[in-house]
GUDO-319418 format. One line per field, with one value per residue (C-alpha): residue number from 1; x, y, z; residue in one letter. Coordinates in steps of 0.1 Angstrom, whole numbers, plus 5000, padded with zeros to 4 digits. Each point is the difference from the previous one (the first is absolute). Layout:
! GUDO-319418
pos <- [NUM:...]
c1 <- [X:...]
c2 <- [Y:...]
c3 <- [Z:...]
code <- [A:...]
//
This chain:
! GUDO-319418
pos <- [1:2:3:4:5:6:7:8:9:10:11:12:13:14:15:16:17:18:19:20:21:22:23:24:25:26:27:28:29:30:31:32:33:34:35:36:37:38:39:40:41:42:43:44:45:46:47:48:49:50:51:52:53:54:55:56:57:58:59:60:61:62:63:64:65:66:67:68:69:70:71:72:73:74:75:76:77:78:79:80:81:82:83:84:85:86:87:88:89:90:91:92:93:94:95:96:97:98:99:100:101:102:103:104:105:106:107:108:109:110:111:112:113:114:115:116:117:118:119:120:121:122:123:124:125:126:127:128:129:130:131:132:133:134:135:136:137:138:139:140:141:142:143:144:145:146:147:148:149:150:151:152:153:154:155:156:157:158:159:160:161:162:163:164:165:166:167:168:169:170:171:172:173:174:175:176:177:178:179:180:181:182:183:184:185:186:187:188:189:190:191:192:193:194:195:196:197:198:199:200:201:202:203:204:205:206:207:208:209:210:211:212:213:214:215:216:217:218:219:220:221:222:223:224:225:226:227:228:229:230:231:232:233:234:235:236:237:238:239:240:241:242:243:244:245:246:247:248:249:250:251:252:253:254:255:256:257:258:259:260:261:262:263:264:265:266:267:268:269:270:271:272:273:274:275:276:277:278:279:280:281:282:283:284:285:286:287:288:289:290:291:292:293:294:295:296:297:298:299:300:301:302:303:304:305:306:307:308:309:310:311:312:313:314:315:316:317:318:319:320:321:322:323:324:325:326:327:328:329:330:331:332:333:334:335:336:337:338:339:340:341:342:343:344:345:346:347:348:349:350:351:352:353:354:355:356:357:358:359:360:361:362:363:364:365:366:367:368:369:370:371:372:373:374:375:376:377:378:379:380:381:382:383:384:385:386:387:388:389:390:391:392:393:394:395:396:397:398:399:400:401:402:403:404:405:406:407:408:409:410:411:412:413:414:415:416:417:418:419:420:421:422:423:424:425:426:427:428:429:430:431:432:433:434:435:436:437:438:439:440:441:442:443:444:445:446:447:448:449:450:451:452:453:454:455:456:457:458:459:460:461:462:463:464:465:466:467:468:469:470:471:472:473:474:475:476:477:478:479:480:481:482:483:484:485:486:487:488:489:490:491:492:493:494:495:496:497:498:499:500:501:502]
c1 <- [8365:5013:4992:5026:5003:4982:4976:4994:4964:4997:4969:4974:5016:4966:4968:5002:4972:4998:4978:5017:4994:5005:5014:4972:4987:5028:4969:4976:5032:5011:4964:4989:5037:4988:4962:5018:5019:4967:4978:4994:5013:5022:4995:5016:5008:4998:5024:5015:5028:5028:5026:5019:4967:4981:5031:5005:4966:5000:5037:4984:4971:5025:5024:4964:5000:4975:5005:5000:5006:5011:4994:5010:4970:4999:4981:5026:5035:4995:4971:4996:4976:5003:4986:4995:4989:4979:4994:4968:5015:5029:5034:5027:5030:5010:5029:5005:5000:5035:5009:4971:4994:5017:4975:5022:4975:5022:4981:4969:4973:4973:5020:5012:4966:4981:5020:5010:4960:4997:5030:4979:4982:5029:5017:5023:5025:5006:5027:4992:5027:5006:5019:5011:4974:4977:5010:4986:4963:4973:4990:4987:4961:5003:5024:4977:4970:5013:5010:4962:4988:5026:5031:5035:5019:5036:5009:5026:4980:4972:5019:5018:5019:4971:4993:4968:4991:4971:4980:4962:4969:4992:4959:4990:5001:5030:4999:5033:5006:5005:5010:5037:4991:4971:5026:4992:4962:5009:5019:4982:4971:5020:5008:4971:4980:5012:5008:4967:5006:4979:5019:4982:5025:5001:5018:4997:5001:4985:5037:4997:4970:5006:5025:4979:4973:5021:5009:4960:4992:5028:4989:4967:5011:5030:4997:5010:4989:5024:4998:5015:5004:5010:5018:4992:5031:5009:4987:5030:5027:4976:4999:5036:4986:4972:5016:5030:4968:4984:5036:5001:4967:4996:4981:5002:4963:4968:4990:5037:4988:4987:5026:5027:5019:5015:4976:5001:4992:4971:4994:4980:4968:4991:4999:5025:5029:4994:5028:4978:4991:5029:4994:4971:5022:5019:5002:5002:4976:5003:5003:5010:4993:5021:4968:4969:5017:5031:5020:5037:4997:4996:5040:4997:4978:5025:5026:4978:4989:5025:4988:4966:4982:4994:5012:4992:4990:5007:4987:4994:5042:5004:4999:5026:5026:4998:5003:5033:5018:4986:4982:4986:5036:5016:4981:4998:5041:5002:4973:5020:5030:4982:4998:4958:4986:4988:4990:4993:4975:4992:4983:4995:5019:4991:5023:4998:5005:5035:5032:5017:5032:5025:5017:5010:4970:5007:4974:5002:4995:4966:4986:4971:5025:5020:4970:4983:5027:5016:4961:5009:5030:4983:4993:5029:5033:5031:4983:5019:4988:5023:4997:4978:4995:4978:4975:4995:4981:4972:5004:5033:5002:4985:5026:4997:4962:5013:5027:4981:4960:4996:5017:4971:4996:5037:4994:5026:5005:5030:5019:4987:5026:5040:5030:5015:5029:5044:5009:5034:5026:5013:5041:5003:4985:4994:4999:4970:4976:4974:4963:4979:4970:4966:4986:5030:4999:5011:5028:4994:5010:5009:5030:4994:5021:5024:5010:5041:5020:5013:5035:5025:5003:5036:5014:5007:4976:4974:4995:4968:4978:4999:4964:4988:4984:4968:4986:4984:5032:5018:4978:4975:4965:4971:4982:4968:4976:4995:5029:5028:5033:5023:5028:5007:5021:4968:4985:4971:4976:4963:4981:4972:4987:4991:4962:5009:5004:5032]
c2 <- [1374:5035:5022:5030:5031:5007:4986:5011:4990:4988:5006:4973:4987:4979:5000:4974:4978:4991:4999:5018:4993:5035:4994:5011:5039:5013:5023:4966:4982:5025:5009:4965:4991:5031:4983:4970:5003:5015:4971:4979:4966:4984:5017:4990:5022:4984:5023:5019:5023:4998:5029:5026:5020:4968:4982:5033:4997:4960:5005:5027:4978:4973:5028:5007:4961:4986:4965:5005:4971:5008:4973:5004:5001:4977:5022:5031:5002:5035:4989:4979:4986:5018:4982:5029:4989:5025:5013:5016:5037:4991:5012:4978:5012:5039:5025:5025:5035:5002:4965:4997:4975:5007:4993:5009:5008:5007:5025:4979:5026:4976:4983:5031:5015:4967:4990:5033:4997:4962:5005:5023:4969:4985:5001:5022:5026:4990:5023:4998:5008:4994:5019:5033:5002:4987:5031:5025:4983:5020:4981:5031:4990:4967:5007:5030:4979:4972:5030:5012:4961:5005:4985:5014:5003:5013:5010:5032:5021:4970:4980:4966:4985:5002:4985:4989:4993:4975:4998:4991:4998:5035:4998:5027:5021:5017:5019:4996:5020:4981:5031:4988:4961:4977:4976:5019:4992:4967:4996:5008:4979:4971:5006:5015:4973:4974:5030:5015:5037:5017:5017:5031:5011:5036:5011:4966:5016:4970:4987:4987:4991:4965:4990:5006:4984:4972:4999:4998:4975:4982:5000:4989:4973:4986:4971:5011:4971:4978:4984:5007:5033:4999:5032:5010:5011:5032:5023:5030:4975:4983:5032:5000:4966:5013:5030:4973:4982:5033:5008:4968:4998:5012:5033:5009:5013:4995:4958:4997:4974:4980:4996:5000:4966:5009:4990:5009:4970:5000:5039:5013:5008:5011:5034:5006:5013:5031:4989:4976:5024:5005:4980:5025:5029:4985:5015:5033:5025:5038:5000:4980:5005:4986:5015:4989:4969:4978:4991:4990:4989:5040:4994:4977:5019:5027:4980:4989:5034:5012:4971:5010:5015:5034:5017:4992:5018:4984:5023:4996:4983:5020:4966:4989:5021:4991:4961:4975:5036:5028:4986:5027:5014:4965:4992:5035:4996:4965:5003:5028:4983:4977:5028:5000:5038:5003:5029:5008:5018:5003:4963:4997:4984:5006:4977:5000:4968:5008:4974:4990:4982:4974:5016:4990:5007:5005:4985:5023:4960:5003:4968:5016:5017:4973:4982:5026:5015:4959:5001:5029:4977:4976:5027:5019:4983:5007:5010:4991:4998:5004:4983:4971:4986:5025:4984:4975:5026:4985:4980:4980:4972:5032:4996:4965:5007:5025:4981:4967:5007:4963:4995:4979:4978:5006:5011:5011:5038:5025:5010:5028:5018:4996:5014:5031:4999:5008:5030:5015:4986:5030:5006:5013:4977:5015:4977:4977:5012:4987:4998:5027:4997:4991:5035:5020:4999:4972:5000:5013:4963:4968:4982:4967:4968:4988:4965:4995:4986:4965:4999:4986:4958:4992:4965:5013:4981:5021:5014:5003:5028:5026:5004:5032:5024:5014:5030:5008:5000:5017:5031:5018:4991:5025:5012:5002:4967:4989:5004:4971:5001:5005:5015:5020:4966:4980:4980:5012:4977:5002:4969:5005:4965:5000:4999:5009:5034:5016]
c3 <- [5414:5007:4972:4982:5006:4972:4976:4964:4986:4969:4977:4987:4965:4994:5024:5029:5009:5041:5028:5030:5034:5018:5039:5030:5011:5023:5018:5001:5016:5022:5014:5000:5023:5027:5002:5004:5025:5020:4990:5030:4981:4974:4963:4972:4974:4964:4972:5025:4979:5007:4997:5021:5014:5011:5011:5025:5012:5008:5016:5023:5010:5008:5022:5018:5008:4974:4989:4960:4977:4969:4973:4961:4976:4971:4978:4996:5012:5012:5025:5033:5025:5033:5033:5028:5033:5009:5035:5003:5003:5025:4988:5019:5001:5007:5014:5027:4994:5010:4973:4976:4975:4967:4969:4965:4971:4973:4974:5004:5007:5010:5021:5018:5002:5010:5025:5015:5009:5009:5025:5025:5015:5005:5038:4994:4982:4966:4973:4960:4980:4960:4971:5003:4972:5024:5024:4975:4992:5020:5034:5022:4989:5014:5032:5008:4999:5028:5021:4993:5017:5029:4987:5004:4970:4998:4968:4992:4970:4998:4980:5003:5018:5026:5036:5010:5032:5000:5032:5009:4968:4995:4988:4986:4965:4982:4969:4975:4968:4974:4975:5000:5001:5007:5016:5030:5000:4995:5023:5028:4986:4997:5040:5014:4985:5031:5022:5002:4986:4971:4971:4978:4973:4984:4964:4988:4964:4971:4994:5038:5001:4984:5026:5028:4985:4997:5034:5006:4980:5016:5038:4985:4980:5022:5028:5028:5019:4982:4964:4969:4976:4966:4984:4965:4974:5004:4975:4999:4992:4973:4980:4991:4981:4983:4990:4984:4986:4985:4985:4983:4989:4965:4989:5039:4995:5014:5005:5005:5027:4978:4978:5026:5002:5041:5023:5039:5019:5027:4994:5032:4996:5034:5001:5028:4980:4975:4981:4984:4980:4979:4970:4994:4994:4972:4973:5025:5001:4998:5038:5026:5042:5030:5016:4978:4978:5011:5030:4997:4966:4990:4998:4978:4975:5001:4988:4970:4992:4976:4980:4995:4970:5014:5031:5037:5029:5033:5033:5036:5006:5031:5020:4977:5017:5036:4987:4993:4986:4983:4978:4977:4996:4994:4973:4981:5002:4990:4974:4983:5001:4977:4977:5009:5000:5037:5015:5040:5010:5040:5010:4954:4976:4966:4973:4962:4977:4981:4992:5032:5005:5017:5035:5032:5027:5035:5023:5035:5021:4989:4986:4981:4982:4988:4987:4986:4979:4988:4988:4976:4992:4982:4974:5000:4994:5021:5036:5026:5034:5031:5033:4987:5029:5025:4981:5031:5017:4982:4972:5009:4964:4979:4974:4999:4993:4971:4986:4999:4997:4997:5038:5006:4971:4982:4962:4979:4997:4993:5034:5013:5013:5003:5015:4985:4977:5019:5003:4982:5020:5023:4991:5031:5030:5034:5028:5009:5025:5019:4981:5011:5025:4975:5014:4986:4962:4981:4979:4964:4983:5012:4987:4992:5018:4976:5016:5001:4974:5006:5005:4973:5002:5019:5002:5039:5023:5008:5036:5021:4997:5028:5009:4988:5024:4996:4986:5035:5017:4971:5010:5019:4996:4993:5031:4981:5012:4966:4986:4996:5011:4968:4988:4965:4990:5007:4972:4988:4995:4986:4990:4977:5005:5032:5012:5037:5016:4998]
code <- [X:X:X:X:X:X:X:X:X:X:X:X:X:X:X:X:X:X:X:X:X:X:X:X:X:X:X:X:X:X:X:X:X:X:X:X:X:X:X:X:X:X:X:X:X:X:X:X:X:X:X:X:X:X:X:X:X:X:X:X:X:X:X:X:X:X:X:X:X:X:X:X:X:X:X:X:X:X:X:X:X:X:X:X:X:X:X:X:X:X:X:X:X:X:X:X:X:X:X:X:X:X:X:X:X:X:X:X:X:X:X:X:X:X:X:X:X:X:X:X:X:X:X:X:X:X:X:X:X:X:X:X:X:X:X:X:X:X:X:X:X:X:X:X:X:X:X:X:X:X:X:X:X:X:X:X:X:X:X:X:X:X:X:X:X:X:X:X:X:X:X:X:X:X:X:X:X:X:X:X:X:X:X:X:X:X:X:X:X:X:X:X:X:X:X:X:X:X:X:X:X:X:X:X:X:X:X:X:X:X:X:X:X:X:X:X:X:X:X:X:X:X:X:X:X:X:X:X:X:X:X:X:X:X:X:X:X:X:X:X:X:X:X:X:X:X:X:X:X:X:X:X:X:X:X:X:X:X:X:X:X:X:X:X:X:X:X:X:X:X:X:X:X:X:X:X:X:X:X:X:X:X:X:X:X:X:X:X:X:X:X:X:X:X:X:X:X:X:X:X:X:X:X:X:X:X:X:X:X:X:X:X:X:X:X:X:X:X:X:X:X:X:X:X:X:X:X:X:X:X:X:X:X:X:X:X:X:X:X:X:X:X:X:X:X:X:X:X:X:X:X:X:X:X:X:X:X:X:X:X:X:X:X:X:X:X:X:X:X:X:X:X:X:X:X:X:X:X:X:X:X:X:X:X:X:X:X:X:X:X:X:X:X:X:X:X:X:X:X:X:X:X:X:X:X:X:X:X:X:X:X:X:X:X:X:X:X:X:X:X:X:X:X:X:X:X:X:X:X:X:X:X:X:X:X:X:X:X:X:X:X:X:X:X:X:X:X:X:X:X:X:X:X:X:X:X:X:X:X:X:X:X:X:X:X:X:X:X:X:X:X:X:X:X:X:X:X:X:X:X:X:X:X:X:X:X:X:X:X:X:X:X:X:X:X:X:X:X:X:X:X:X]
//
């Protein structure tokens, strides 16, 4: 069901007990779709995710012509079972230069960097587009490096949208930076893989490292003769869960594991994600590395920093900024908001433990922000976090997951979060207008549906009911993809019983 425009969090009042089953790795899914579609036979993936970026990635494949089945997964709502028939490197469909093929990416940056790659051995001109988000995140690495094998690449300023004209394999040996992101690696060595070209990467700083070690371990491990490939959970969204199981676990010291009564179901142990890693840094440290120590889940840490014993040093963000929004910034603003001491210091930020408190958090569309900062939530009451729902980037039923740990196996726990209280009725209305796009900021509060009064019993014999048009006819939808067509007298609805994705 659609969720409000707002969600306020609302603390532990006695420590749950669940195992949670955390949805599958959006970079395992979206790497193992690209080798997929190059394998030379039908794979199968098993716990696919499911959410905005991977949904972008398989409705690309399926514009390119590949027959994908897409099959619900018993085990977690948020997952599927993808069939791709593979074909051996061939892409099948393509544009002219003049008309080429439209592929929309949203803000998915592995989908926009992956395929950008995959699409120049295709037969023809091909144009990515996403987010105007999208337009801003560095490209010129990877772009510059299919030029380097021959390709042509039209893009104003090396950014997205781009057009790539595909042509003949190009054999032979690029080098790609990977300074500003190791999607770039990757990508090319998810394509040149089938196509025959060799990829060395420079400034791959440690932070990167991981993800293109990933992608390694991946072409090793993957059949691309046909068969089936099962995707682990995806550590980044999992530490939103340990860091609600490290907040309800009493003391909050070290051994908190063992005494912890949330549990993360089937936690990987493979090696591929560095996120993995985060249950080791709680209690925090002294200092904490994007570079050296954690992926993603660095966001999270941040969040539940102002909660820790002593103060926090948290360096190496500069890839934070070129991300979902500026990152770095968000969080110092948000964070402070809170009433948490933060202070910003080039790529540092160094926050004290002090008292924090309830406000109303805006979330830039970034999904890592919304989760990270209703993780603070369930320790400070009265957070509110706006736009609830870009969590589908990633993590579509995460609140579920937070408001019902026991999702799984149903246990019986406080409500985790709830809608916030009316505002003062205004004495002097201004007329209705239209709900704003979800990329312009959403309104400060939302109103709550009162339903209509009946009307008064009459011994007149009643008369039939007009049908009652709809809210989407009532008034223009949103043009953002995700976002559902409403109106500011919709209903809003938001069930906290639900297991499935929102």
């Amino acid at each position: 069901m659609p969720l409000p425009d707002i969600i306020e969090v609302v603390p532990f009042s006695e420590p749950p007990a669940a195992t949670i089953v955390v949805p599958g790795s959006k970079s395992i899914t979206n790497r193992a779709l690209a080798l997929a579609a190059l394998a030379r036979g039908r794979v199968v993936l098993e716990g696919a995710l499911w959410s905005d970026d991977t949904r972008y990635m398989c409705e690309a494949l399926q514009t390119l012509g590949f027959d994908i089945a897409i099959e619900p997964d018993p085990r977690e709502p948020a997952n599927r079972r993808i069939t791709v028939e593979g074909r051996g490197g061939e892409i099948p469909r393509g544009g002219t230069p003049a008309a080429p093929l439209d592929l929309y990416v949203g803000n998915a940056g592995t989908a926009a960097r992956f395929l950008t790659a995959l699409v120049a051995l295709g037969p023809g001109s091909y144009r990515i587009s996403g987010t105007p988000r999208m337009g801003e995140r560095p490209q010129a690495p990877l772009l510059q490096a299919l030029r380097g094998l021959g390709f042509r690449v039209d893009a104003p300023g090396d950014r997205l949208p781009a057009v790539v004209h595909g042509g003949e394999p190009r054999r032979g040996h690029v080098t790609v930076s990977a300074a500003e992101s190791s999607q770039f690696a990757s990508a090319l060595l998810l394509a040149g893989h089938r196509d025959g070209w060799t990829v060395g990467v420079t400034g791959a700083d440690a932070d990167e490292a991981p993800y293109i070690e990933m992608t390694r371990r991946m072409l090793a491990a993957f059949p691309h003769e046909g068969g089936a490939f099962d995707i682990e959970p995806d550590a980044s969204s999992a530490s939103y869960l340990w860091g609600a199981a490290w907040l309800a676990t009493p003391g909050r010291g070290p051994g908190w594991r063992e005494h912890t009564t949330v549990r993360v179901a089937n936690w990987p142990e493979s090696g591929w994600q560095v996120d993995a890693r985060f249950p080791g840094y709680l209690p925090l440290p002294a200092a904490v590395s994007r570079e050296r120590d954690l992926g993603d889940s660095i966001m999270t840490a941040i969040a539940l920093a102002p909660l820790a014993t002593a103060p926090v040093r948290f360096d190496d963000l500069g890839r934070l900024r070129v991300q979902e929004c500026e990152r770095v910034a968000a969080l110092r603003t948000e964070l402070t908001r809170c009433g948490a001491a933060v202070t910003e210091t080039g790529d540092t930020l160094f926050i004290e433990p002090g008292p924090l408190h309830g406000a109303e958090v805006a979330t830039y569309s970034d999904h890592r922000m919304a989760m990270s900062l209703a993780t603070l939530g369930l320790a400070v009451p009265g957070i509110r976090i706006q736009d609830p729902a870009c969590v589908a980037k990633t993590f579509p039923n995460f609140w579920q997951k937070l408001a019902l740990p026991g999702t799984q196996r149903p246990r019986r726990h406080p409500p985790r979060w709830r809608r916030p209280p009316p505002r003062p009725r205004n004495p002097h209305p201004r007329p209705l207008t239209p709900r704003p796009s979800r990329h312009a900021p959403p309104p400060r509060m939302m109103r709550p549906w009162t339903p209509p009064k009946p009307p008064p019993s009459s011994s007149s014999p009643a008369r039939p009911l007009s049908p009652r048009p709809s809210p989407a006819s009532a008034s223009p939808s949103s043009s953002c993809p995700r976002s559902r067509s409403s109106s500011v007298r919709a209903k809003p609805s938001c069930s906290r019983t639900s297991s499935g994705p929102p």
